[in-house]
The first five atom37 places (N, CA, C, CB, O) and aatype in JSON, in Angstrom:
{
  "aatype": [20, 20, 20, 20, 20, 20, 20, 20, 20, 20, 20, 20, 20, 20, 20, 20, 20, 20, 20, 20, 20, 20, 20, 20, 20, 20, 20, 20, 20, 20, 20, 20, 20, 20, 20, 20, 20, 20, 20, 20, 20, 20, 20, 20, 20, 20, 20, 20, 20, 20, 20, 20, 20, 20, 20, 20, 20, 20, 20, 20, 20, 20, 20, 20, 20, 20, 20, 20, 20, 20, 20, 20, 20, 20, 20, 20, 20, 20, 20, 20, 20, 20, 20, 20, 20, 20, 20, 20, 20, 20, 20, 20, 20, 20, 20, 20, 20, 20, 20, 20, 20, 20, 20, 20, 20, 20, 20, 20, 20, 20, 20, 20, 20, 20, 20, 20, 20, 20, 20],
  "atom_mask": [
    [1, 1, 1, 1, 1],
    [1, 1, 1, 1, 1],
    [1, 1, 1, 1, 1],
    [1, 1, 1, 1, 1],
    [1, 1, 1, 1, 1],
    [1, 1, 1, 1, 1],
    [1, 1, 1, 1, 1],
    [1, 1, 1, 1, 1],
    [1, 1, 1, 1, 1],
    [1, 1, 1, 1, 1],
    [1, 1, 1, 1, 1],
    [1, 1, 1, 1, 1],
    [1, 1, 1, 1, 1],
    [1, 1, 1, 1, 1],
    [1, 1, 1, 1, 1],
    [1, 1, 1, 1, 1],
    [1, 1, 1, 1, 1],
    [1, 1, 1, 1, 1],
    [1, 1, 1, 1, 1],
    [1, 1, 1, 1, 1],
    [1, 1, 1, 1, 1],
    [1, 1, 1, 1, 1],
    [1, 1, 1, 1, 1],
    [1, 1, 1, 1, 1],
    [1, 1, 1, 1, 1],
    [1, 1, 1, 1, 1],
    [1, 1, 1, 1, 1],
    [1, 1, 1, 1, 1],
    [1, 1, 1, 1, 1],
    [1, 1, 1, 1, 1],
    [1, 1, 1, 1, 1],
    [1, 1, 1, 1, 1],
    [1, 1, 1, 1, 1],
    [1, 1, 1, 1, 1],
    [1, 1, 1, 1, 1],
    [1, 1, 1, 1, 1],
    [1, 1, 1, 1, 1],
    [1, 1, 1, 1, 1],
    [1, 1, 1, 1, 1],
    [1, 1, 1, 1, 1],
    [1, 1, 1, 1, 1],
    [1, 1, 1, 1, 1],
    [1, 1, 1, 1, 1],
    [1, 1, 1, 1, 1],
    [1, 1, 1, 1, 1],
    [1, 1, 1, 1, 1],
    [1, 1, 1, 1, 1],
    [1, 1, 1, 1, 1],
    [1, 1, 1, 1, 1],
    [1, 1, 1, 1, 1],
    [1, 1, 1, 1, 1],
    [1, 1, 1, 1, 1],
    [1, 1, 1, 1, 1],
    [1, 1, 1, 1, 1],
    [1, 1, 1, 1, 1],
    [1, 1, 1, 1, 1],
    [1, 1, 1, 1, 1],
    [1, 1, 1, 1, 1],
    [1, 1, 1, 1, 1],
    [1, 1, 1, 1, 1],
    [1, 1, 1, 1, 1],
    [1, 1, 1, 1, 1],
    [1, 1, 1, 1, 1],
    [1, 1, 1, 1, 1],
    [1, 1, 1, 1, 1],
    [1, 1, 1, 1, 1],
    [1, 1, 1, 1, 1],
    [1, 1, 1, 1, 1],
    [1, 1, 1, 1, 1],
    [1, 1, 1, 1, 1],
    [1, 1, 1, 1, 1],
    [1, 1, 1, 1, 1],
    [1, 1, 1, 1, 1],
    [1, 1, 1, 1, 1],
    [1, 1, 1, 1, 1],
    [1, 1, 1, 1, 1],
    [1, 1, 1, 1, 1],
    [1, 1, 1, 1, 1],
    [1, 1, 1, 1, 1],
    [1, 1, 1, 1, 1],
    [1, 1, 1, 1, 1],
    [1, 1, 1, 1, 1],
    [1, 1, 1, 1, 1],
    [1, 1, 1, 1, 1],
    [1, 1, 1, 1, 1],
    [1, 1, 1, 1, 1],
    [1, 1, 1, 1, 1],
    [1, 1, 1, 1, 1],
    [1, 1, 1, 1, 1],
    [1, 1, 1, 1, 1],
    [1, 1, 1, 1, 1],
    [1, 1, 1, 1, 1],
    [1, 1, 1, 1, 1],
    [1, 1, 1, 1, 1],
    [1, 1, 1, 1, 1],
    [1, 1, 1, 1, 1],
    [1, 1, 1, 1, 1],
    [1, 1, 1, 1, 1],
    [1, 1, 1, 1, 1],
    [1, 1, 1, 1, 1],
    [1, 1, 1, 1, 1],
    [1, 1, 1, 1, 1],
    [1, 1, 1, 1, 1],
    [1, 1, 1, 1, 1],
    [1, 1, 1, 1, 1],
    [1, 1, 1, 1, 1],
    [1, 1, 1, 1, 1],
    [1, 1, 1, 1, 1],
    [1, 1, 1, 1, 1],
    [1, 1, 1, 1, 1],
    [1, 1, 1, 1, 1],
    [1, 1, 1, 1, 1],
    [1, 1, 1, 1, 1],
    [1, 1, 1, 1, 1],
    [1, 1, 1, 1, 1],
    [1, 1, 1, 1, 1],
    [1, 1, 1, 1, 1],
    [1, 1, 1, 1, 1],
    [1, 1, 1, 1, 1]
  ],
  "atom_positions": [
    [[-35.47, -19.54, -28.12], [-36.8, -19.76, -28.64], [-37.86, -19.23, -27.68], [-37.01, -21.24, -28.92], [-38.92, -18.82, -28.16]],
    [[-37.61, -19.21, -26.0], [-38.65, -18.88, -25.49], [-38.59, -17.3, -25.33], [-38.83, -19.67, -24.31], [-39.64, -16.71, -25.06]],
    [[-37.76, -16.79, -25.44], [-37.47, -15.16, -25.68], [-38.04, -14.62, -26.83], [-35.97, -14.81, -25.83], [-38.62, -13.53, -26.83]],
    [[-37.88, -15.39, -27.9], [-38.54, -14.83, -29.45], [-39.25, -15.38, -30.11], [-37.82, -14.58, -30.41], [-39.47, -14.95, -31.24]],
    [[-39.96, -16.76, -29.57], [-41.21, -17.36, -30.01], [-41.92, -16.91, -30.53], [-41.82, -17.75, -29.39], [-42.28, -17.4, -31.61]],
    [[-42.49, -15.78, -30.03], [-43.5, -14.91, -31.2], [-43.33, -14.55, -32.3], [-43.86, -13.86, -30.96], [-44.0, -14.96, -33.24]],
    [[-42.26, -13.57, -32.41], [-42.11, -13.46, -33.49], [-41.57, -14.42, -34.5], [-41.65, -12.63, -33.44], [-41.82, -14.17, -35.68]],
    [[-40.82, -15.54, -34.2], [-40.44, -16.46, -35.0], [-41.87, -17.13, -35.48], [-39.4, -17.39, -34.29], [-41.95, -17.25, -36.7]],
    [[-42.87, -17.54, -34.81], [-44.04, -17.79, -35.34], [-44.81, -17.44, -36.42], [-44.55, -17.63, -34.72], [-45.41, -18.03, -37.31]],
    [[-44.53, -15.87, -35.94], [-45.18, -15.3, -36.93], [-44.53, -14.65, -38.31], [-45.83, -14.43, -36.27], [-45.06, -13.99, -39.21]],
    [[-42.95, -15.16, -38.07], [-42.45, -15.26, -39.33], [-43.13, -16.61, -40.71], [-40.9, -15.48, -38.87], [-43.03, -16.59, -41.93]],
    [[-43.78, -17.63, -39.77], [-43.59, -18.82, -40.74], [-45.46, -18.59, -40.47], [-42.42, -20.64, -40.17], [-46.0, -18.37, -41.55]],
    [[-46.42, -18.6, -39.32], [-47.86, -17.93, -39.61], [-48.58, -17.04, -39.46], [-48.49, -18.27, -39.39], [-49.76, -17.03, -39.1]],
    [[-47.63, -15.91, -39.86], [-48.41, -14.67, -40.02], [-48.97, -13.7, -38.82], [-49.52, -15.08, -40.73], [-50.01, -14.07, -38.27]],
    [[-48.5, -12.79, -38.5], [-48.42, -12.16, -37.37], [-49.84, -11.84, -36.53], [-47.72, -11.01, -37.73], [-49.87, -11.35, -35.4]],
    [[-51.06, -12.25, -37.38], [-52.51, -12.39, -36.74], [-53.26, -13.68, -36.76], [-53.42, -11.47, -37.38], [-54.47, -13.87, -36.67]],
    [[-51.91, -14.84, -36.96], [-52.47, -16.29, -36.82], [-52.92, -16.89, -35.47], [-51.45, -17.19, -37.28], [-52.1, -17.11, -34.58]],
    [[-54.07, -17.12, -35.36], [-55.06, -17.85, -34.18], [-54.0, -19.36, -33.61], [-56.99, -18.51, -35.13], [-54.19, -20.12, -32.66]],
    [[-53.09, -19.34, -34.47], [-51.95, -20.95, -33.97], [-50.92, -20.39, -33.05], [-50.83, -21.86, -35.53], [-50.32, -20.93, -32.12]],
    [[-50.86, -19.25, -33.5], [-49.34, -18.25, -32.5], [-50.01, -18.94, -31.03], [-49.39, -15.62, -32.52], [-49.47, -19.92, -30.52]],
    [[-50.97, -18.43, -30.55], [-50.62, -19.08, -28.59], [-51.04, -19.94, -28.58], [-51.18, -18.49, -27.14], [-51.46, -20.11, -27.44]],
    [[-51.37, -21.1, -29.44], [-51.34, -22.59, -28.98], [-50.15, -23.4, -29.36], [-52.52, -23.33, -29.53], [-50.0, -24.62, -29.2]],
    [[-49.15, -22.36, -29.99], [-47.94, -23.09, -30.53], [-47.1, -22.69, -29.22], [-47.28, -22.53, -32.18], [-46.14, -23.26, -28.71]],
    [[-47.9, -21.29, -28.78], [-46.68, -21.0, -27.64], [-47.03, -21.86, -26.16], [-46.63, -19.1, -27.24], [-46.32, -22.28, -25.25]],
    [[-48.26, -21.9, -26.41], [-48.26, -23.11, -25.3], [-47.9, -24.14, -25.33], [-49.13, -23.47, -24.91], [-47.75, -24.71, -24.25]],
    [[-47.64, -24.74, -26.38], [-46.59, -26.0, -26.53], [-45.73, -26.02, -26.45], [-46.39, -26.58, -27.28], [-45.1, -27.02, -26.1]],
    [[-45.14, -24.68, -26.79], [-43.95, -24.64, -26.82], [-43.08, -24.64, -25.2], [-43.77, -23.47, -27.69], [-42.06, -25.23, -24.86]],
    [[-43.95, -23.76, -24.48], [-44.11, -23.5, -22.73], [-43.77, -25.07, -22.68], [-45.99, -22.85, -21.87], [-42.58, -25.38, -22.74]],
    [[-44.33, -25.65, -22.61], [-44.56, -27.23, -21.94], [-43.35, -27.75, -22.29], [-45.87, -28.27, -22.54], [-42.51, -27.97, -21.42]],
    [[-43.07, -28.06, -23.87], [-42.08, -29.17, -24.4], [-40.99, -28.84, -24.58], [-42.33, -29.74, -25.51], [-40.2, -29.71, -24.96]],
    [[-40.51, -27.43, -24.37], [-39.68, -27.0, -24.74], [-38.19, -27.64, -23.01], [-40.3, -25.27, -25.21], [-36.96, -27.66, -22.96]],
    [[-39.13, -27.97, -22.13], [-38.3, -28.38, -20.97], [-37.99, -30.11, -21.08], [-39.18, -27.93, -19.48], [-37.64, -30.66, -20.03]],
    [[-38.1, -30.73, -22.0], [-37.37, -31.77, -22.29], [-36.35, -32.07, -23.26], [-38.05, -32.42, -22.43], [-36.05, -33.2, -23.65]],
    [[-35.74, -30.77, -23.68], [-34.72, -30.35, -24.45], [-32.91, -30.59, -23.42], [-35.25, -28.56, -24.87], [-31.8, -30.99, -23.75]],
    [[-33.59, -30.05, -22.04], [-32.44, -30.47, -21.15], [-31.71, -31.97, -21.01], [-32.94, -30.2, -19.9], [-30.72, -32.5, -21.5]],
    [[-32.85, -32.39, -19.97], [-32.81, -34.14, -19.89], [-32.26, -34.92, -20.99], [-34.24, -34.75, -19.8], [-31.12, -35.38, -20.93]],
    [[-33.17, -35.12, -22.18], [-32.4, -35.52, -23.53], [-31.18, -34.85, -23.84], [-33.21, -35.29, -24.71], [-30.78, -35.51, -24.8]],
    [[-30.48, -34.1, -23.66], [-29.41, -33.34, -23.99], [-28.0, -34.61, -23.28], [-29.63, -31.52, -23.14], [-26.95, -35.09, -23.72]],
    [[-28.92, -34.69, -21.81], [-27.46, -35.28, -20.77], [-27.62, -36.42, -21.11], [-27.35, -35.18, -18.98], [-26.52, -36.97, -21.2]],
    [[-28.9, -37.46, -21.48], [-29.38, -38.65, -21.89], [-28.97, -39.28, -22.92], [-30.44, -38.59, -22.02], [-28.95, -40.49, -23.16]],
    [[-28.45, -37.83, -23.91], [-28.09, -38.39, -25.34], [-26.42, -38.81, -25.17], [-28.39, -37.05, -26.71], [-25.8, -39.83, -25.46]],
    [[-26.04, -37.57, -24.58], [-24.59, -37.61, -24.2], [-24.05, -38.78, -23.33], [-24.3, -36.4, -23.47], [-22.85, -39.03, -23.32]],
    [[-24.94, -39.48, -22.62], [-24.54, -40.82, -21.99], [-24.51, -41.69, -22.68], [-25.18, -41.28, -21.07], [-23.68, -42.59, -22.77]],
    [[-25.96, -41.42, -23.56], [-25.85, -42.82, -24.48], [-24.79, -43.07, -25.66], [-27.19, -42.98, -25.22], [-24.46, -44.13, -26.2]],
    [[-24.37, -41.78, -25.9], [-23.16, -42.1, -26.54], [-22.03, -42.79, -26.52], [-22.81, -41.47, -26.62], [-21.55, -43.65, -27.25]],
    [[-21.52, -41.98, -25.01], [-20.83, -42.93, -24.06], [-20.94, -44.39, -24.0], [-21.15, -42.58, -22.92], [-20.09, -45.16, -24.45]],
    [[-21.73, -44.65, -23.57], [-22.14, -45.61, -23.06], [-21.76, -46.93, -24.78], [-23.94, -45.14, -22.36], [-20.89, -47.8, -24.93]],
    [[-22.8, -46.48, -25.66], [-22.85, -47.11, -27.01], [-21.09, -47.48, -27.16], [-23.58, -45.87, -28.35], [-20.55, -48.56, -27.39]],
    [[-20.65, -46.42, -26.99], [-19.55, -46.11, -27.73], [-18.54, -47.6, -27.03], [-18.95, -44.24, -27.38], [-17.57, -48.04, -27.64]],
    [[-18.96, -48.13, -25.84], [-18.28, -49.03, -25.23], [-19.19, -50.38, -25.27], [-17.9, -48.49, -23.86], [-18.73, -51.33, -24.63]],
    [[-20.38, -50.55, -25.9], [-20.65, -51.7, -25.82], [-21.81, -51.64, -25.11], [-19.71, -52.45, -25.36], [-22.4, -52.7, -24.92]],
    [[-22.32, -50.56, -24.65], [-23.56, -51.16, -23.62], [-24.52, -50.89, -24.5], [-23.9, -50.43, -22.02], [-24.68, -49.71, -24.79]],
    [[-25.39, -51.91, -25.14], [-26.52, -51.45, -26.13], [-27.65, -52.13, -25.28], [-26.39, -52.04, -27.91], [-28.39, -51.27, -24.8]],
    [[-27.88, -52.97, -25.06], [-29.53, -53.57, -24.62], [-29.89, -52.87, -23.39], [-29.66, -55.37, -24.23], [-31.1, -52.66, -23.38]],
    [[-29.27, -52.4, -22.31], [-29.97, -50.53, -21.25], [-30.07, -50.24, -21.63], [-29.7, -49.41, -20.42], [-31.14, -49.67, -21.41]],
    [[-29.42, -49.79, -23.09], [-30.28, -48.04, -23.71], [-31.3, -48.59, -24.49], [-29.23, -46.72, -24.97], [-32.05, -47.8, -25.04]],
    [[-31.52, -50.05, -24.68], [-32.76, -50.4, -25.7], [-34.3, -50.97, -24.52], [-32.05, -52.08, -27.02], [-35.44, -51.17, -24.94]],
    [[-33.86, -51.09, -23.07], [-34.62, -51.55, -22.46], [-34.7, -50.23, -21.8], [-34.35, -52.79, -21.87], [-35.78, -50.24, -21.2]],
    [[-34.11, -49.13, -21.61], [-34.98, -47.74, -20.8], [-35.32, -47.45, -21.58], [-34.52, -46.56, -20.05], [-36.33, -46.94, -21.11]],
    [[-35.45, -47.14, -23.41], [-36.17, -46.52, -24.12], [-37.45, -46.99, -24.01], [-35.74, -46.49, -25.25], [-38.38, -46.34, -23.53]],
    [[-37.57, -48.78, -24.72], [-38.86, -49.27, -24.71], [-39.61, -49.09, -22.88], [-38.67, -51.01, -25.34], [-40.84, -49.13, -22.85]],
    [[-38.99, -48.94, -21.69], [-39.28, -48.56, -20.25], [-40.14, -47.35, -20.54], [-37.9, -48.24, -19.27], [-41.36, -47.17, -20.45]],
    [[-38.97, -46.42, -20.97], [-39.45, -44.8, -21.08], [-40.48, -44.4, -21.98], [-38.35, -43.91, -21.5], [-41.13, -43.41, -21.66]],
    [[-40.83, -45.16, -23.38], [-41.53, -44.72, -24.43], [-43.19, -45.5, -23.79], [-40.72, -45.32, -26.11], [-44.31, -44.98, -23.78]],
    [[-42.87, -46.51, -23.43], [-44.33, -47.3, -23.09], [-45.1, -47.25, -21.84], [-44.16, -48.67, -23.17], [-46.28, -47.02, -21.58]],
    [[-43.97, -47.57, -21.12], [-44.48, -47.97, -19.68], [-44.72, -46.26, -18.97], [-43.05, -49.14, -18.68], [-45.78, -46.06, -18.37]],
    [[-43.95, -45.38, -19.06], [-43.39, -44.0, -18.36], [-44.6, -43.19, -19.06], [-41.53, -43.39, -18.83], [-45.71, -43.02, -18.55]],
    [[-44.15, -42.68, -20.39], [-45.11, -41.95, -21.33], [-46.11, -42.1, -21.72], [-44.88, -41.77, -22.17], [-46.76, -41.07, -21.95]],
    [[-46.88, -43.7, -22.05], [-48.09, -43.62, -22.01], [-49.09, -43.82, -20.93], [-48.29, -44.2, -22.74], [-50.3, -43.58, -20.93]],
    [[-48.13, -44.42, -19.79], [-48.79, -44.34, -18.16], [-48.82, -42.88, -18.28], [-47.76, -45.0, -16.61], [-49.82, -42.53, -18.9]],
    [[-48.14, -42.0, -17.94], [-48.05, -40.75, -17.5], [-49.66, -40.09, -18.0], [-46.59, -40.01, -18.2], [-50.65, -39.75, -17.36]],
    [[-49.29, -40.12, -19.69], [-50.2, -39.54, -20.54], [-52.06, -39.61, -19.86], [-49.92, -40.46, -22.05], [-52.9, -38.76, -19.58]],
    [[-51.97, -41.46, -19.84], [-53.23, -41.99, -19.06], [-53.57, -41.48, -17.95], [-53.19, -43.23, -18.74], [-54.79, -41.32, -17.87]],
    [[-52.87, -41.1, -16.9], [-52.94, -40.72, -16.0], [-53.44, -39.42, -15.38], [-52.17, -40.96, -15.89], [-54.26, -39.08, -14.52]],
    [[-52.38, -38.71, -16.4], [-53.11, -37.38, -16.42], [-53.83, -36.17, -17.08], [-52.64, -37.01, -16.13], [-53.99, -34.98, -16.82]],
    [[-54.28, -37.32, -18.33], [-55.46, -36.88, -18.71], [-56.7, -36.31, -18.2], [-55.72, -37.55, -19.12], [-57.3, -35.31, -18.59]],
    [[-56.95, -37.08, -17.33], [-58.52, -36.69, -16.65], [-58.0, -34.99, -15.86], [-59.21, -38.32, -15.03], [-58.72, -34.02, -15.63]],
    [[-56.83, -35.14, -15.67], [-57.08, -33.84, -15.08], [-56.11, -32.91, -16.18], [-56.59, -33.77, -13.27], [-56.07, -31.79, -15.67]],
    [[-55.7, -32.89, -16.84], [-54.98, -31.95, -17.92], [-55.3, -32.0, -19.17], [-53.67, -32.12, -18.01], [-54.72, -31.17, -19.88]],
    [[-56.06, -32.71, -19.68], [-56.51, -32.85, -20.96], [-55.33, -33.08, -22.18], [-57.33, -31.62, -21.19], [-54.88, -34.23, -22.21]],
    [[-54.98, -32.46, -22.84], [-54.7, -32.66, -24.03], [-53.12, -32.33, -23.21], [-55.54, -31.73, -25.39], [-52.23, -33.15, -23.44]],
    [[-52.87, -31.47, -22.54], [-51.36, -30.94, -22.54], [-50.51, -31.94, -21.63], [-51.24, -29.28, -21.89], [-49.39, -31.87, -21.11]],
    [[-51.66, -33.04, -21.65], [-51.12, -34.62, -20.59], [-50.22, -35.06, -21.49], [-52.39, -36.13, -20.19], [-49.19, -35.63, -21.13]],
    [[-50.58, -34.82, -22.95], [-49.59, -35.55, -23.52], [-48.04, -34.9, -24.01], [-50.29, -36.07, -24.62], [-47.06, -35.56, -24.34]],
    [[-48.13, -33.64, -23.95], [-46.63, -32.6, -23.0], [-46.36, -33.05, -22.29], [-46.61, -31.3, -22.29], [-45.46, -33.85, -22.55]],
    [[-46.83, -33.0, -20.75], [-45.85, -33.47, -20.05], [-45.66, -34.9, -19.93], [-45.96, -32.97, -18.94], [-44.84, -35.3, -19.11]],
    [[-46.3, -35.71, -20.65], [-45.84, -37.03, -20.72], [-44.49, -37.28, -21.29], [-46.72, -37.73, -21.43], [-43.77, -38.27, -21.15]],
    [[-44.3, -36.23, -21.92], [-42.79, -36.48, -22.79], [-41.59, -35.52, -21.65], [-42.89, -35.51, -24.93], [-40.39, -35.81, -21.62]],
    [[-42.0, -34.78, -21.08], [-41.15, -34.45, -19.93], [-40.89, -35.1, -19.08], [-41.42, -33.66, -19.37], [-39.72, -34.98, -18.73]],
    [[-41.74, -36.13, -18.27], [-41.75, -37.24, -17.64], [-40.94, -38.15, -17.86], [-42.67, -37.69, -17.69], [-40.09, -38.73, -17.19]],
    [[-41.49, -38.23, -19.42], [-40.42, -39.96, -20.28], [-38.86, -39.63, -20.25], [-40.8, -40.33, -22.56], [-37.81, -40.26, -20.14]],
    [[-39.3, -38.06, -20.46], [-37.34, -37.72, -20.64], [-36.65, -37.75, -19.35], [-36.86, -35.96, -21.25], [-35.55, -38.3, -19.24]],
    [[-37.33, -37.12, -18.28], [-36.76, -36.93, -17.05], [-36.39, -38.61, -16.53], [-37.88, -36.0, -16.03], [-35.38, -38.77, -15.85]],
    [[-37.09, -39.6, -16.82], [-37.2, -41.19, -15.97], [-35.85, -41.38, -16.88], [-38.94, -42.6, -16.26], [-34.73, -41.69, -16.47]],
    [[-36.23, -41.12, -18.17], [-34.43, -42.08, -18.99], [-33.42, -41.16, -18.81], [-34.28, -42.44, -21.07], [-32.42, -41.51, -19.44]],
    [[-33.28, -40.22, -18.24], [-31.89, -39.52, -18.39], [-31.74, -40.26, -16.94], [-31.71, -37.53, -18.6], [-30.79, -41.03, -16.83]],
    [[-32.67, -40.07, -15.76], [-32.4, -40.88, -14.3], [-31.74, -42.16, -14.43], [-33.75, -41.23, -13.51], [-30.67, -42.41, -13.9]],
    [[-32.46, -43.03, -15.22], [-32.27, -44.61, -15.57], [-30.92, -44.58, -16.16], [-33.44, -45.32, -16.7], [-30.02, -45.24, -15.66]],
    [[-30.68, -43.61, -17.52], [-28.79, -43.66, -18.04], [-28.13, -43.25, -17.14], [-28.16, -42.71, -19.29], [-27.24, -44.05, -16.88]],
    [[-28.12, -42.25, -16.42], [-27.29, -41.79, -14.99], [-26.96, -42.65, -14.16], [-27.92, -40.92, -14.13], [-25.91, -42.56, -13.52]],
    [[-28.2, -44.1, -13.95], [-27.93, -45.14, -12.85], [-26.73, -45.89, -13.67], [-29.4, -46.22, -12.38], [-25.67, -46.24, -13.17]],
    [[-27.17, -46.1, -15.26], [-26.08, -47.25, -15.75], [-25.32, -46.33, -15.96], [-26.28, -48.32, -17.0], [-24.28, -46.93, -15.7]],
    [[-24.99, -45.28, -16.24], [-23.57, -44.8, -16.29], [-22.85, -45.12, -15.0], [-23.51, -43.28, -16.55], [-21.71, -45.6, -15.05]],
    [[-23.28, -44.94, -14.17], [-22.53, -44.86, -12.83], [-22.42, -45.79, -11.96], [-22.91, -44.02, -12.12], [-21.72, -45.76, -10.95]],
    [[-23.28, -46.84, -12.41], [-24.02, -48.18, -11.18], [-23.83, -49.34, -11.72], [-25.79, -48.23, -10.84], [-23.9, -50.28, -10.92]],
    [[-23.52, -49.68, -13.19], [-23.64, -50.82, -14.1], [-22.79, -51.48, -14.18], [-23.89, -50.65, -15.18], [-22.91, -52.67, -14.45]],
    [[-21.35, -50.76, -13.94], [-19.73, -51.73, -14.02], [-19.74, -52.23, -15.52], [-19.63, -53.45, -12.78], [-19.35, -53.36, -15.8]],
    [[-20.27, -51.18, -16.64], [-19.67, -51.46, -17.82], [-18.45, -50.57, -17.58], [-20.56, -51.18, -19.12], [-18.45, -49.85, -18.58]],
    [[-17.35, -50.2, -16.77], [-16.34, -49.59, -16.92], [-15.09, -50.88, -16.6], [-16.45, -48.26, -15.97], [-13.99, -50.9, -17.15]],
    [[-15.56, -51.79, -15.67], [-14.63, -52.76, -15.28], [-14.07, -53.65, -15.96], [-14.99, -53.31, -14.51], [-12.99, -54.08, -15.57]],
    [[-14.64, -54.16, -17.09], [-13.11, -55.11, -17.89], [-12.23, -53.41, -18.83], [-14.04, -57.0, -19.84], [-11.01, -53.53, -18.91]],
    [[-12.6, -52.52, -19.22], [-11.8, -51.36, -19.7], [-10.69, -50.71, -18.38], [-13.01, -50.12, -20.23], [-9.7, -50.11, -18.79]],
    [[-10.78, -50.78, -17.54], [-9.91, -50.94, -15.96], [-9.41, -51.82, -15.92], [-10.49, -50.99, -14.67], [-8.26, -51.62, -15.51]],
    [[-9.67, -53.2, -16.21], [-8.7, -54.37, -15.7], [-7.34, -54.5, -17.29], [-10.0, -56.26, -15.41], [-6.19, -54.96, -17.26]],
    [[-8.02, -53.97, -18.32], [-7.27, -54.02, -19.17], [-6.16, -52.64, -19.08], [-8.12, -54.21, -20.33], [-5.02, -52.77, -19.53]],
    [[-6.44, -51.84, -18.7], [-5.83, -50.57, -18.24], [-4.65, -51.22, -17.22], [-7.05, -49.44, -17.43], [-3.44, -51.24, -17.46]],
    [[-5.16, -51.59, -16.35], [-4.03, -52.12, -15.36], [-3.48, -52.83, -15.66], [-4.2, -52.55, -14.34], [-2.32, -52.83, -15.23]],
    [[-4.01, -54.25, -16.85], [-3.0, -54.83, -17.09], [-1.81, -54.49, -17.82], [-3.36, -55.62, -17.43], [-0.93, -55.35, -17.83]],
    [[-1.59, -53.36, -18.46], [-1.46, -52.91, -19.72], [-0.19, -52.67, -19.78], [-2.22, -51.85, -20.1], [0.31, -52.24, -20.81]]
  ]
}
């Protein structure tokens, strides 16, 4: 998308549309929280898939409120409108950190080990 943005734009508004570089500037910005959510989603799968539901329901409401609209507030006064871009890069980068801690830090793996050994 960031290789052929343009022209994909201007497949859907028209190849002398005044939206083409404010879409591509959004696109610049938001397009880097496509990573983070990628490894974030893939944990939470994990993770779901064994039982751990209230971390992934307490870093979201963490990440959506406290992270993203602090962020947003914050850096408004000096970024204006594209505060609220990287607010969502921010939110993504804090919850993929936060699932990485409970993937790895939480000991939802230890009664699935003790049953393993007992086995």
């Amino acid at each position: 998308m960031l290789v052929f943005g343009r022209p994909l734009l201007a497949l859907f508004l028209g190849a002398d549309s005044p939206a083409i570089p404010v879409s591509l500037h959004v696109q610049n910005m938001a397009i880097w929280t496509y990573a983070p959510f990628a490894v974030t989603i893939v944990l939470f799968g994990t993770l779901r898939s064994y039982g751990v539901v209230i971390a992934q329901i307490a870093i979201l409401f963490f990440a959506m409120y406290a992270v993203r609209l602090g962020a947003y507030v914050l850096l408004y006064p000096q970024l204006g409108p594209d505060a609220l871009w990287w607010s969502l890069n921010i939110s993504s980068v804090v919850t993929m950190a936060l699932t990485i801690a409970v993937y790895f830090y939480s000991g939802w793996r230890a009664p699935m080990l003790a049953r393993v050994a007992e086995g």
